[in-house]
C-alpha positions in Angstrom: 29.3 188.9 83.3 27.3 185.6 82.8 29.8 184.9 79.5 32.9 185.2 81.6 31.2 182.8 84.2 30.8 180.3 81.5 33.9 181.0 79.6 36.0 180.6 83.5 33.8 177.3 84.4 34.7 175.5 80.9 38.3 176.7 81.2 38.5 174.9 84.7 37.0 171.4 83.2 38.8 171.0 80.0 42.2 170.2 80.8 42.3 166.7 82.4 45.6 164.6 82.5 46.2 161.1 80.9 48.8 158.5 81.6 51.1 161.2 83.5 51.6 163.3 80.4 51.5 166.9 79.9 49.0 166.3 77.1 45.1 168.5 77.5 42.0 167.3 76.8 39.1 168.3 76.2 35.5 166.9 78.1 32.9 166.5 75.2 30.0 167.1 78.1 31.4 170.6 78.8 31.9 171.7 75.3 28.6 170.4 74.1 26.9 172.4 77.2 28.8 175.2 75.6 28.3 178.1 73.5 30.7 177.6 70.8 31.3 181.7 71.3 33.1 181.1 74.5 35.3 177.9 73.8 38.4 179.0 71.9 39.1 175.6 69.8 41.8 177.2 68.2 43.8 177.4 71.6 43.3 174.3 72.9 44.3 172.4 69.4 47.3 174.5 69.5 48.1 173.9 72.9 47.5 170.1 72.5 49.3 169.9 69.3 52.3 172.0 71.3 52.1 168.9 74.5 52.3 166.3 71.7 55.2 167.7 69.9 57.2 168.0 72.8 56.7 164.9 73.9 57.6 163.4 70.9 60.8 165.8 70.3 62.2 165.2 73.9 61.7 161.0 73.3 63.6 161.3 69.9 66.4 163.7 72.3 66.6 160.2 74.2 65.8 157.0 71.7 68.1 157.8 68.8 70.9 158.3 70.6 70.1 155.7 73.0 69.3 153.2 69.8 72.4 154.1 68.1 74.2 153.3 70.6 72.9 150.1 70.9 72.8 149.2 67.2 76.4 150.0 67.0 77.4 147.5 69.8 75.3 145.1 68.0 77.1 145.3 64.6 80.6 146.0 66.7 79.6 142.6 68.4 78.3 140.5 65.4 81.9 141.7 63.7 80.6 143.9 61.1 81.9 147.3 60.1 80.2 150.3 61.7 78.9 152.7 59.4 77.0 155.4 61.1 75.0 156.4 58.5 73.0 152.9 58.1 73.2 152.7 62.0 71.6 155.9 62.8 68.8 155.2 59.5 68.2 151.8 61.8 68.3 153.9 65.2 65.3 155.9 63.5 63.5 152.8 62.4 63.6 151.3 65.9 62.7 154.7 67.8 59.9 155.2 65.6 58.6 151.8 66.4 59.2 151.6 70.3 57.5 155.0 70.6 54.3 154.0 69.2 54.0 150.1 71.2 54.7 152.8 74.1 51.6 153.9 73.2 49.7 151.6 72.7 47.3 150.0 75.5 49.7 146.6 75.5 51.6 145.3 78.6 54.8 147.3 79.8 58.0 145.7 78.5 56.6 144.4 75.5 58.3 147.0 73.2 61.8 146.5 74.4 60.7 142.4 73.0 59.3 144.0 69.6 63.1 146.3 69.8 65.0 143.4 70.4 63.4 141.1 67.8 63.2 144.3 65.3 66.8 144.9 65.9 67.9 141.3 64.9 66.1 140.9 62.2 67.3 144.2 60.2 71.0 143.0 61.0 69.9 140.0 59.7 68.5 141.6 56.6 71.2 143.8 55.8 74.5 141.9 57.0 75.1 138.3 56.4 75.1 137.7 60.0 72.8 134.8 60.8 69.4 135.2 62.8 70.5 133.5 65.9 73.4 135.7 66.5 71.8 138.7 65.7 69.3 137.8 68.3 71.9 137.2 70.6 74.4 140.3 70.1 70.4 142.5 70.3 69.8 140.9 73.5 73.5 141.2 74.9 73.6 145.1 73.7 69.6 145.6 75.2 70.7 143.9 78.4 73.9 146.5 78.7 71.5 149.4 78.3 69.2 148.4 80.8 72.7 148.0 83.2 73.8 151.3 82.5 70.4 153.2 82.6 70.1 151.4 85.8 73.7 152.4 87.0 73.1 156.4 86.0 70.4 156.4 87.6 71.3 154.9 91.1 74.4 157.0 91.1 73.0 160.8 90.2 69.9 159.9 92.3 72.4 159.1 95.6 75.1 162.0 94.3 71.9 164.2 94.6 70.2 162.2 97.6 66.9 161.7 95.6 65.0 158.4 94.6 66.1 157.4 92.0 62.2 156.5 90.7 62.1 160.6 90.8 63.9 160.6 87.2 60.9 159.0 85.2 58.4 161.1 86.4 59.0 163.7 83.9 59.9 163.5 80.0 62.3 166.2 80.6 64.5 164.0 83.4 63.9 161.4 81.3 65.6 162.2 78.3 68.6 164.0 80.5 69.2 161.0 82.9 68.8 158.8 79.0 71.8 160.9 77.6 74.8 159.8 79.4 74.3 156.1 78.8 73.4 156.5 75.0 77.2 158.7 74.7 78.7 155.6 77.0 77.1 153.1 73.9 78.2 155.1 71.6 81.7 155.3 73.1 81.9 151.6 73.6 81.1 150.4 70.6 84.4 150.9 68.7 86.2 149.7 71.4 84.5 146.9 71.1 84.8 146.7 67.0 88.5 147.4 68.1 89.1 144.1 69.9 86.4 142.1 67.6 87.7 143.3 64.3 85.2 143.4 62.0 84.7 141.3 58.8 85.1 142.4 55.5 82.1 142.1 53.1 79.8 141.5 55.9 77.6 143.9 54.9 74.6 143.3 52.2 74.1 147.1 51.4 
């Protein structure tokens, strides 16, 4: 009887929640009043391990599609050849990168600058297209993202009569509500290359 009282007490003050996540901690003062009989370790590293790795998974659902969108309208702008496989490679690279500033304990906004300046200089690395406008064509196809994640959002938020702010609450509504405007990059990216036609040997790779 007095092990289940322990056992139920630690289970009630282990699990605490940090920056809005689904991730579980677990309080060093409990578990070091604790026998280590009653804590099961093995549960909580799997269950922590579990909350990371969806977190992670549903943001990659979202940022590669939503960076190679924005890549491609980059390249389509700049005038070079799209070739998906280098753009999604780059999509990867800059995912990778804005999920860890995320992160970080550094002010909010500062890894869309650290995307934008990342993005222009691998186009600037790997096309012949000058620094200045590969800056420009990364800010122009950031700017359109924020538009159109802006946009879906205000319209499914009055189509459904909720607040729009509702949507980022969750990593799940996240990465839905991120979807549509990464297929809409996507989409508009050739149309773009078909209008700005592309020039050859523009490409350093």
């Amino acid at each position: 009887m007095a092990e289940f009282a322990i056992e139920t007490l630690t289970y009630s003050k282990v699990f605490l929640t940090e920056k809005l996540k689904n991730t579980l901690l677990v309080s060093n003062d409990v578990l070091s009043n604790v026998s280590l009989a009653f804590v099961p370790y093995n549960f909580f590293t799997l269950k922590i391990a579990w909350c990371d790795m969806s977190q992670i998974l549903l943001f990659y659902l979202q940022g590669i599609p939503e960076m190679t969108g924005v890549v491609a309208c980059c390249l389509a702008l700049a005038r070079v050849k799209l070739r998906w496989g280098v753009i999604l490679a780059f999509a990867c690279v800059l995912a990778t990168v804005i999920y860890i500033i995320r992160n970080l304990p550094v002010t909010f906004g500062l890894h869309s600058v650290a995307a934008i300046l990342l993005t222009a200089l691998l186009i600037t690395r790997f096309t012949r297209v000058p620094f200045s406008t590969s800056f420009i064509v990364a800010f122009a196809s950031f700017a359109l993202l924020a538009l159109l994640e802006v946009s879906v959002y205000e319209l499914v938020g009055q189509l459904l009569n909720i607040e729009s702010s509702y949507f980022a609450f969750t990593p799940y509504t996240r990465m839905l509500m991120g979807l549509p405007q990464a297929i809409i990059l996507i989409v508009i990216a050739p149309v773009i290359a078909r209008y700005r036609k592309p020039l050859e040997g523009m490409w350093k790779i």
